[in-house]
KEDREN-564188 format. One record per atom (N, C-alpha, C): residue number from 1; atom name; x, y, z. Coordinates in Angstrom, 2 decimals. Layout:
<NUM, CA, <X, Y, Z>>
...
END
This chain:
<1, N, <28.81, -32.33, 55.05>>
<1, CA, <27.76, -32.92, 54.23>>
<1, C, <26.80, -31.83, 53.73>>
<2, N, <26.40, -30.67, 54.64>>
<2, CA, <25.44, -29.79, 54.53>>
<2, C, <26.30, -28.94, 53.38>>
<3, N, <27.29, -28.46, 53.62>>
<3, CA, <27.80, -27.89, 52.34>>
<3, C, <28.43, -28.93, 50.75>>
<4, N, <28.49, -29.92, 50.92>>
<4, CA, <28.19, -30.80, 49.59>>
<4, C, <27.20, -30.94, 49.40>>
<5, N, <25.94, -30.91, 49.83>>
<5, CA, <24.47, -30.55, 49.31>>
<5, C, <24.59, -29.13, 48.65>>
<6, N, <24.55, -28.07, 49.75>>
<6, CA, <24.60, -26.68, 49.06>>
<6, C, <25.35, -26.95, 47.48>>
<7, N, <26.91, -26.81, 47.52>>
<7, CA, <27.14, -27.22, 46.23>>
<7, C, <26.42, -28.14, 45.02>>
<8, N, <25.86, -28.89, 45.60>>
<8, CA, <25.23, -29.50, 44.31>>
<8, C, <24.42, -28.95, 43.81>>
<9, N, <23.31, -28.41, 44.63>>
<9, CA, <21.61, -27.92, 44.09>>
<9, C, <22.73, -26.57, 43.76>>
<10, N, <23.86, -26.06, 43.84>>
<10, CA, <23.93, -24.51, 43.73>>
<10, C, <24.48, -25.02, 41.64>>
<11, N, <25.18, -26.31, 41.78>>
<11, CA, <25.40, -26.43, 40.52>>
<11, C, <24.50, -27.09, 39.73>>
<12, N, <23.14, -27.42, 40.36>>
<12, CA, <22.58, -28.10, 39.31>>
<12, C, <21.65, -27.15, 38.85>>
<13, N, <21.19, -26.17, 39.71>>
<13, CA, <20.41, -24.77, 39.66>>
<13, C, <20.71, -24.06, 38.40>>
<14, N, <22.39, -23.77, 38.27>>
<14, CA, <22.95, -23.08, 37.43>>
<14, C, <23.38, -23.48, 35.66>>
<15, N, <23.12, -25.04, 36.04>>
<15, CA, <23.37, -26.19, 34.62>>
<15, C, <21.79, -25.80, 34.39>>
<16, N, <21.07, -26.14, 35.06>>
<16, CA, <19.26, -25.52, 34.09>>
<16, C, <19.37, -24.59, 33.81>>
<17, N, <19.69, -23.59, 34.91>>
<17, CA, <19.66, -22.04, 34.29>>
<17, C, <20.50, -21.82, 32.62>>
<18, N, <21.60, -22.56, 32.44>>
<18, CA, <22.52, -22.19, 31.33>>
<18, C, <21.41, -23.80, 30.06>>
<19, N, <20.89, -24.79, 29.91>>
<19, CA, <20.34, -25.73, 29.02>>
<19, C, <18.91, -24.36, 29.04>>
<20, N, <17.77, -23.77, 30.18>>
<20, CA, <16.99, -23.06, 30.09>>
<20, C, <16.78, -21.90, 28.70>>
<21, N, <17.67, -21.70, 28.61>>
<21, CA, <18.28, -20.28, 27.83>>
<21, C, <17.23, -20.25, 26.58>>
<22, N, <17.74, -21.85, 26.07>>
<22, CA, <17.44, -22.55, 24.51>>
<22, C, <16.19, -22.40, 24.93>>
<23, N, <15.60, -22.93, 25.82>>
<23, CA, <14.00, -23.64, 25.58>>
<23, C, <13.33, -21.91, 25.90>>
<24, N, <13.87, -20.90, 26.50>>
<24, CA, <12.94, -20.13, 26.65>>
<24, C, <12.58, -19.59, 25.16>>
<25, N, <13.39, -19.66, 24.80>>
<25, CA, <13.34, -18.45, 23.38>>
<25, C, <12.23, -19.32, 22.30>>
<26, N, <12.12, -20.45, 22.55>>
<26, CA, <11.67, -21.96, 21.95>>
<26, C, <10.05, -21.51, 21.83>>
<27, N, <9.16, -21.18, 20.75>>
<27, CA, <8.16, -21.14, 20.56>>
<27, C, <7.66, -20.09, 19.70>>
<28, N, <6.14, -19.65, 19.75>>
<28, CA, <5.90, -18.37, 19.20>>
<28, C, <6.11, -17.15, 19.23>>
<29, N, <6.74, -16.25, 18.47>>
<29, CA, <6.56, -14.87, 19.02>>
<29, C, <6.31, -13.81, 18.39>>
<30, N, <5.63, -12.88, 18.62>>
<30, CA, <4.81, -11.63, 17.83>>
<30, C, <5.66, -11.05, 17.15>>
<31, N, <5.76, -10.58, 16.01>>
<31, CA, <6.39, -9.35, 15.26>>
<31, C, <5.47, -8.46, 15.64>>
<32, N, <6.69, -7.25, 15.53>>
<32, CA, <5.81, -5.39, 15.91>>
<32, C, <4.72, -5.52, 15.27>>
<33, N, <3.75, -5.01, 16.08>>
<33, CA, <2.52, -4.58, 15.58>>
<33, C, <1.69, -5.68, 15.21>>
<34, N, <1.61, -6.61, 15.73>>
<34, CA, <0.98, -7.97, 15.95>>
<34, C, <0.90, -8.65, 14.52>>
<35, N, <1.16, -8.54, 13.48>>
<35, CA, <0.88, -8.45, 12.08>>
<35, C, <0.99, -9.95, 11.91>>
<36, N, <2.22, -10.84, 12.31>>
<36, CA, <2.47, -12.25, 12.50>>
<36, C, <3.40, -12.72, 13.30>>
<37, N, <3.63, -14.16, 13.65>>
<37, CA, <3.72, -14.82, 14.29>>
<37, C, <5.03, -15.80, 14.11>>
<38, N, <6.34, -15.70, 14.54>>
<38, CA, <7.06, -16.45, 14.06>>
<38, C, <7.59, -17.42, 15.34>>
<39, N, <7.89, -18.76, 14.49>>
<39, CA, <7.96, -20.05, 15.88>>
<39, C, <9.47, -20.24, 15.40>>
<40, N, <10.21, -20.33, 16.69>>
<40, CA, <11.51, -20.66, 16.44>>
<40, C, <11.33, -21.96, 17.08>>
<41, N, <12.41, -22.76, 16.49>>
<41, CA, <12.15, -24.26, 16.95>>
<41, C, <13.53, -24.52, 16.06>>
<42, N, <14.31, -25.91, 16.84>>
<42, CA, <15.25, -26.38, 16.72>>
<42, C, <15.70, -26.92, 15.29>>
<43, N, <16.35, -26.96, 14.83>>
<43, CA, <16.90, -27.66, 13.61>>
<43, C, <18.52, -27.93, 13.36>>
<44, N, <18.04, -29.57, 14.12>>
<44, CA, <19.50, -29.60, 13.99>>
<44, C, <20.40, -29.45, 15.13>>
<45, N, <21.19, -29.29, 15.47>>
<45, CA, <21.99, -28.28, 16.58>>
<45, C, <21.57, -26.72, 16.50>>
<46, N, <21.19, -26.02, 15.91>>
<46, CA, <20.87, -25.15, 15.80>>
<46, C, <19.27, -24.51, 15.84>>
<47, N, <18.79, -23.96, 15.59>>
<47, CA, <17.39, -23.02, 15.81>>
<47, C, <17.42, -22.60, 14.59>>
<48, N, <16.53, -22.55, 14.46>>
<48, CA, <15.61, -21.80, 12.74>>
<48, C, <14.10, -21.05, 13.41>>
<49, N, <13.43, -20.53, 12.67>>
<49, CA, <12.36, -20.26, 12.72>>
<49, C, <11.53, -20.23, 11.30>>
<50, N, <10.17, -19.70, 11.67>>
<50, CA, <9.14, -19.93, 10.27>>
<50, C, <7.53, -18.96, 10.70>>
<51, N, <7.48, -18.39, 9.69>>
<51, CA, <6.68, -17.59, 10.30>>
<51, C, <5.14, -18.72, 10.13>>
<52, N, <4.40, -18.51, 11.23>>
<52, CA, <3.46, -19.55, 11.22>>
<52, C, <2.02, -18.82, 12.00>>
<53, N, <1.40, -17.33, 11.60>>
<53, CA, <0.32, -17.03, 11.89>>
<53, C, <0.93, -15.35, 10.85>>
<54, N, <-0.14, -15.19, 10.03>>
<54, CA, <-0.46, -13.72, 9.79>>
<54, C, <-1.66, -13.24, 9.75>>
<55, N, <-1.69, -12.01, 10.52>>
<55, CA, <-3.02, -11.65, 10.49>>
<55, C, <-3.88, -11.28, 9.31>>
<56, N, <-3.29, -11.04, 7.82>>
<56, CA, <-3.65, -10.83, 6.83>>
<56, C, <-2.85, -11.68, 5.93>>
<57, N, <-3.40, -12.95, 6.10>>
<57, CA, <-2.44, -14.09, 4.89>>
<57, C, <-2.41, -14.00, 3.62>>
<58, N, <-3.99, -12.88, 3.44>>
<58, CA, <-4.03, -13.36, 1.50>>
<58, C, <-4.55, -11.42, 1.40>>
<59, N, <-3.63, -11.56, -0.11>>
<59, CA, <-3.62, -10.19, -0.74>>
<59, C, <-5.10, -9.19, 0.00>>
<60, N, <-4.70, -8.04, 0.25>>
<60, CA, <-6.20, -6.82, 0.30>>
<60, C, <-5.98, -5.93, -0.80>>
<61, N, <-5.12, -5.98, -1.45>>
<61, CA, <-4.92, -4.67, -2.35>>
<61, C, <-4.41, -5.47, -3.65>>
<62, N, <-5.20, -4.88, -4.72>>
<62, CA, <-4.82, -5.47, -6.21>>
<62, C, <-2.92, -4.64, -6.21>>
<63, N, <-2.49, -4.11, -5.86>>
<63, CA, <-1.22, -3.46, -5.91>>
<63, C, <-0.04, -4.40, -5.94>>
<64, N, <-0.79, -5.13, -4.50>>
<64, CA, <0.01, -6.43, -4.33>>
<64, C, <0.17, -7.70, -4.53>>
<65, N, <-1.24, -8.00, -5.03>>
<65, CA, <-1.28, -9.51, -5.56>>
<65, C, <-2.73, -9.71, -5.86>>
<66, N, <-2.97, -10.79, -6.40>>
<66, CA, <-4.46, -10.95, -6.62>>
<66, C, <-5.62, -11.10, -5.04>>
<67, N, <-6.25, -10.28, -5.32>>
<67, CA, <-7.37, -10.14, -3.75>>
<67, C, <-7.57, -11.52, -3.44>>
<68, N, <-7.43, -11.74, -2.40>>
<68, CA, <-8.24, -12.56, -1.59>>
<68, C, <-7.09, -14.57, -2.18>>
<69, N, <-5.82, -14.09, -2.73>>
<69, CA, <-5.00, -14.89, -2.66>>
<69, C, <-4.29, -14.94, -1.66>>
<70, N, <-3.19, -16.32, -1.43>>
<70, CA, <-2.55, -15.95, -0.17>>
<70, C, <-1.56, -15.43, -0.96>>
<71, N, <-0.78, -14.72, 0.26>>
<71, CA, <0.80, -13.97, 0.26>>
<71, C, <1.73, -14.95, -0.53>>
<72, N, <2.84, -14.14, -1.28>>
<72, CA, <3.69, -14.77, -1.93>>
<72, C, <4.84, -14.40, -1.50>>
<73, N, <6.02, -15.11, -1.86>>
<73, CA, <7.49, -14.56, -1.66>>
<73, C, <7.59, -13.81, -2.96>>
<74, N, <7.00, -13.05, -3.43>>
<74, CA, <7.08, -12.35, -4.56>>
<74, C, <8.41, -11.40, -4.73>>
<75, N, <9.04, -10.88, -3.63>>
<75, CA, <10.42, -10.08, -3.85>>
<75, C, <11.60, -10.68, -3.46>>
<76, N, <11.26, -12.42, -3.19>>
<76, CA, <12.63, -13.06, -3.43>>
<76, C, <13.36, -13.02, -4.55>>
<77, N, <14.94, -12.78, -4.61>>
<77, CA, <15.40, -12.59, -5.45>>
<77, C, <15.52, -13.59, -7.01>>
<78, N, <15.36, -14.56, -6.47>>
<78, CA, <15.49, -16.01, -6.96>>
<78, C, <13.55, -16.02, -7.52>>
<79, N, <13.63, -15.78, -8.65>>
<79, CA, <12.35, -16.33, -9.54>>
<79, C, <11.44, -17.82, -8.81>>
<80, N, <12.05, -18.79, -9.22>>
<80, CA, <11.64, -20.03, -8.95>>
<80, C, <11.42, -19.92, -7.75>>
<81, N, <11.56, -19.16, -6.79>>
<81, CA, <11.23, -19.15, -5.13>>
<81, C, <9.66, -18.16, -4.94>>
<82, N, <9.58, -17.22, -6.05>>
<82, CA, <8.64, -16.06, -5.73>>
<82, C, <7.21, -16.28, -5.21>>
<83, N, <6.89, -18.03, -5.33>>
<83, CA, <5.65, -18.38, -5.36>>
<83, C, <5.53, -19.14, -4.77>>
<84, N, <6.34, -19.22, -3.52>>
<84, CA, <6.04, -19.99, -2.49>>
<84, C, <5.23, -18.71, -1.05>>
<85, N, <4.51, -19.13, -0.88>>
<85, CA, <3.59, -18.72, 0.56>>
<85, C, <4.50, -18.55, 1.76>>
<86, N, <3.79, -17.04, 1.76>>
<86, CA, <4.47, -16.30, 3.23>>
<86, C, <4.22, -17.38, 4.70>>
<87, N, <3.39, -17.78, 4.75>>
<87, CA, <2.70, -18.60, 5.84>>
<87, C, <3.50, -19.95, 5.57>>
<88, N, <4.47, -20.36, 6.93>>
<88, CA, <4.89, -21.67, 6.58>>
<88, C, <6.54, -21.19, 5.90>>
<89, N, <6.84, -19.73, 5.62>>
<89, CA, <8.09, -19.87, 5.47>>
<89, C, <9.37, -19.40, 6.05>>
<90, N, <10.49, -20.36, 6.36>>
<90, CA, <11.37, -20.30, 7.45>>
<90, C, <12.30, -19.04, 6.84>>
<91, N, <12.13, -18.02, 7.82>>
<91, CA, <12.80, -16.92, 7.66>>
<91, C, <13.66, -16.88, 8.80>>
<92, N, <14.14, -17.66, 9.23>>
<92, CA, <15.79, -17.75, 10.32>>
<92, C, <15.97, -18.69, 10.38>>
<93, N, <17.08, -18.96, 10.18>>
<93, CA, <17.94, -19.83, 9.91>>
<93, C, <19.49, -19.92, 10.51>>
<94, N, <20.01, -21.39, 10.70>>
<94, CA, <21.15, -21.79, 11.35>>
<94, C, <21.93, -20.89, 12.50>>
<95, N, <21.19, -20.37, 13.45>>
<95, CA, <21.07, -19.54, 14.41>>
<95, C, <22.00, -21.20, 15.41>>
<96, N, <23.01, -20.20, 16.18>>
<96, CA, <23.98, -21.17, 17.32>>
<96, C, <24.23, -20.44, 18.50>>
<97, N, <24.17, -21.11, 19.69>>
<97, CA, <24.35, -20.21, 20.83>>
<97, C, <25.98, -19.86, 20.56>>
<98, N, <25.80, -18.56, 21.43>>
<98, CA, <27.15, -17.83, 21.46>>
<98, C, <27.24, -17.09, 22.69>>
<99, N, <26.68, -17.68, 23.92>>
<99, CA, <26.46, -17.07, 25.46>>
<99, C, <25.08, -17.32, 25.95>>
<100, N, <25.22, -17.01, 26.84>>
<100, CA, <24.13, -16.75, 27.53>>
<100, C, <22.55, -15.67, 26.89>>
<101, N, <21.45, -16.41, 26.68>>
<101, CA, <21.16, -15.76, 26.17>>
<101, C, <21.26, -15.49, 24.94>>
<102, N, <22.09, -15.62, 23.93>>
<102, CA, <22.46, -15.37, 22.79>>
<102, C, <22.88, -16.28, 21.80>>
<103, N, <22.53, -15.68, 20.35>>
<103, CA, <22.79, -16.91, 19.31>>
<103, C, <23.45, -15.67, 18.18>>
<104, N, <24.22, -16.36, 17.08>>
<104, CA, <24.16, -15.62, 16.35>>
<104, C, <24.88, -16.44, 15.19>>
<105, N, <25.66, -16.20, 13.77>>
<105, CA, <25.77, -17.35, 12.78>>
<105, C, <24.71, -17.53, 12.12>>
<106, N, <23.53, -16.85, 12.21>>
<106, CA, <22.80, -17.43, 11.22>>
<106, C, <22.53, -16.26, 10.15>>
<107, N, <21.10, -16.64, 9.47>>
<107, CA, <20.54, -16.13, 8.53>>
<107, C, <19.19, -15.47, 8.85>>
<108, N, <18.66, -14.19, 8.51>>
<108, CA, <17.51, -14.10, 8.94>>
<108, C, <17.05, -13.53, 7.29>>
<109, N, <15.62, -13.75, 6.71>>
<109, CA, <14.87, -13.44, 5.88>>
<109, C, <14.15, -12.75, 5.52>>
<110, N, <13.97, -11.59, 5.27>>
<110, CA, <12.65, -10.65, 5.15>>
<110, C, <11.95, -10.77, 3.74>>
<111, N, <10.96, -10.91, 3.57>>
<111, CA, <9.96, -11.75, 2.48>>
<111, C, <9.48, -10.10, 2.06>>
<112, N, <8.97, -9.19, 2.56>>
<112, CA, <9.09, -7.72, 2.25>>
<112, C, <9.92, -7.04, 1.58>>
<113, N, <10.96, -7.50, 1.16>>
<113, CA, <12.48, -6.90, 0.92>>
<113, C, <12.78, -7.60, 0.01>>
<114, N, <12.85, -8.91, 0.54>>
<114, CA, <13.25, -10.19, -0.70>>
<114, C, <14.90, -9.85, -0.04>>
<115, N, <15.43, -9.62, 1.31>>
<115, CA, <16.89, -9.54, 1.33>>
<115, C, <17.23, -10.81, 2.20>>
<116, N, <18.13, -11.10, 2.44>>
<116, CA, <18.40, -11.88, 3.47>>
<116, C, <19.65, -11.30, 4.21>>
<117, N, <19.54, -11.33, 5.44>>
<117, CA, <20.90, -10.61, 6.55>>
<117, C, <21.68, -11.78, 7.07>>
<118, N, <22.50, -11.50, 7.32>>
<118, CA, <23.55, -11.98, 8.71>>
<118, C, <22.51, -11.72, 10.06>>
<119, N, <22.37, -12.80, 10.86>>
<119, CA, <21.69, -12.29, 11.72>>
<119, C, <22.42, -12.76, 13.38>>
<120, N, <21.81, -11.87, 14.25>>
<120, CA, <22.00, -12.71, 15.60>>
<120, C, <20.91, -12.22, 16.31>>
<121, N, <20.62, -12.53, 17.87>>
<121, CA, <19.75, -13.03, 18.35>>
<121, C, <19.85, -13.04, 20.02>>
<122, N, <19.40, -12.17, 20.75>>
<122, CA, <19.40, -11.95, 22.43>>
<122, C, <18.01, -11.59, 22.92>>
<123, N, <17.89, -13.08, 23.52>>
<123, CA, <17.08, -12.80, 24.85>>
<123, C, <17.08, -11.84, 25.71>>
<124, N, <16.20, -10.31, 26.11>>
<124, CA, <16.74, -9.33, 27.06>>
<124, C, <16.07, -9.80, 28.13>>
<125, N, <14.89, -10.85, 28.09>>
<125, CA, <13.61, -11.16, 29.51>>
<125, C, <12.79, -12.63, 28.61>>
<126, N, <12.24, -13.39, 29.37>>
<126, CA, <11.35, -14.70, 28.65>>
<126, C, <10.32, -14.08, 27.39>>
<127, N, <9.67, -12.61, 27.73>>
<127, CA, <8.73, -12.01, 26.95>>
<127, C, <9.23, -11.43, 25.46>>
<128, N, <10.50, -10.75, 25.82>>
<128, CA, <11.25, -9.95, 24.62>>
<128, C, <12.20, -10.74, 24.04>>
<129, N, <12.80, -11.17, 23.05>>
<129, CA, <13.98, -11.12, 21.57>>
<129, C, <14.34, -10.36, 21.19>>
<130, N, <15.41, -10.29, 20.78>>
<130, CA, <15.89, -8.54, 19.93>>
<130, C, <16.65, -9.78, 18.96>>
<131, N, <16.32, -9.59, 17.69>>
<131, CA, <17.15, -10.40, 16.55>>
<131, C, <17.68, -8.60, 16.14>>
<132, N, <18.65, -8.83, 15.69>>
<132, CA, <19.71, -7.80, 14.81>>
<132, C, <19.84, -8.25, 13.33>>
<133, N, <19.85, -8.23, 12.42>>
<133, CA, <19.72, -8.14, 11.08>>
<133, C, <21.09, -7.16, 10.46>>
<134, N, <21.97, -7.56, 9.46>>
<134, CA, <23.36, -6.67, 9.56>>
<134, C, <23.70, -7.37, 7.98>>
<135, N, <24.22, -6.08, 7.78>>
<135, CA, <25.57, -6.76, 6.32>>
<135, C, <26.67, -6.65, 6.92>>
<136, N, <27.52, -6.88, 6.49>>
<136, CA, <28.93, -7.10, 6.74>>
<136, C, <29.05, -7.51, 8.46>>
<137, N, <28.88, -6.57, 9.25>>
<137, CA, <29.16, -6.42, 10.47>>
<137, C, <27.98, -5.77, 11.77>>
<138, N, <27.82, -5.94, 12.42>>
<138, CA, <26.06, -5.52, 12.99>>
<138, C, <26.21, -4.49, 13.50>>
<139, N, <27.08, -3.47, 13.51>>
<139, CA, <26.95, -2.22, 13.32>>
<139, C, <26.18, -1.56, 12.20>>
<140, N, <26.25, -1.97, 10.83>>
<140, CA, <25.59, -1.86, 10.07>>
<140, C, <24.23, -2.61, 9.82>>
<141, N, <23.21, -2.35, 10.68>>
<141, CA, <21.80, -3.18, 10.74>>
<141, C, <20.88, -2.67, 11.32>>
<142, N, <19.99, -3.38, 11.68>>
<142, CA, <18.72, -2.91, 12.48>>
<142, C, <18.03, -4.17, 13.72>>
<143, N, <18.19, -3.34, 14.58>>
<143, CA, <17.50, -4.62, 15.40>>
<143, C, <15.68, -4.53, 15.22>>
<144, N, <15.44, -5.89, 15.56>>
<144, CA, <13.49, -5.51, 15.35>>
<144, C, <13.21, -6.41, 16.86>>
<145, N, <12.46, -6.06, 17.29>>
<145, CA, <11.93, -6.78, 18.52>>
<145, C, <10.80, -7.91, 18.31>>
<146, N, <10.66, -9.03, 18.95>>
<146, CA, <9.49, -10.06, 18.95>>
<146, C, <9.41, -10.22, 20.37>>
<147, N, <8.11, -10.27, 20.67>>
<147, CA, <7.65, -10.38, 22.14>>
<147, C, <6.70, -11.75, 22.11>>
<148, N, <6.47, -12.41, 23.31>>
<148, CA, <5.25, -13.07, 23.31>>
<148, C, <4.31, -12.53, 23.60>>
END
């Protein structure tokens, strides 16, 4: 009996530990250099995110946009998109687990660039993310870190 207990809590321990994975990554997390704030949150079977805090939302420099406007998608490639607001826009997309820890299948966005990557996505600790960003193959990419 004492070891059909052990077995159970040893498998029910390990079923949270593996459903856990999803929910840790599940919330806000810093881009380098604290600049903003992106919330990953579910969509779907899958995870998306959206960036949802910048520390500088609206233009400082006439270079870049009119002062004291908010941020634009101004270097999306797509015209009709250029004038939608940095704040509020989902830059990852259709992200699927693929292990422990890990997602990958999706899309990630850079509003700076106006590019969009192949992306994937590993938990290294609850605090750190490493998303990878890649063309063709993720050898060819860059990983960027988000922390809480």
């Amino acid at each position: 009996m004492k070891l059909l207990i052990c077995y159970a809590t040893m498998l029910f321990a390990s079923a949270t530990s593996c459903f856990a994975s999803e929910a840790d990554i599940l919330g806000c997390w810093k881009t380098s250099g604290n600049s903003s704030q992106v919330e990953i949150f579910p969509c779907g079977e899958k995870l998306c995110g959206k960036v949802v805090w910048m520390k500088n939302p609206n233009y400082v420099n006439t270079n870049d946009g009119p002062v004291g406007t908010p941020k634009t998608d101004r270097k999306n490639p797509d015209s009709a998109l250029r004038n939608r607001p940095i704040l509020g826009l989902e830059v990852i997309e259709g992200m699927t687990a693929a292990g422990k820890n890990t997602w990958e299948h999706g899309t990630c966005y850079d509003p700076e660039s106006g590019n969009t990557y192949r992306c994937k996505m590993h938990s290294t600790s609850p605090e750190r993310l490493e998303m990878r960003g890649y063309v063709g193959i993720p050898l060819f990419g860059r990983t960027y870190a988000l922390t809480r």
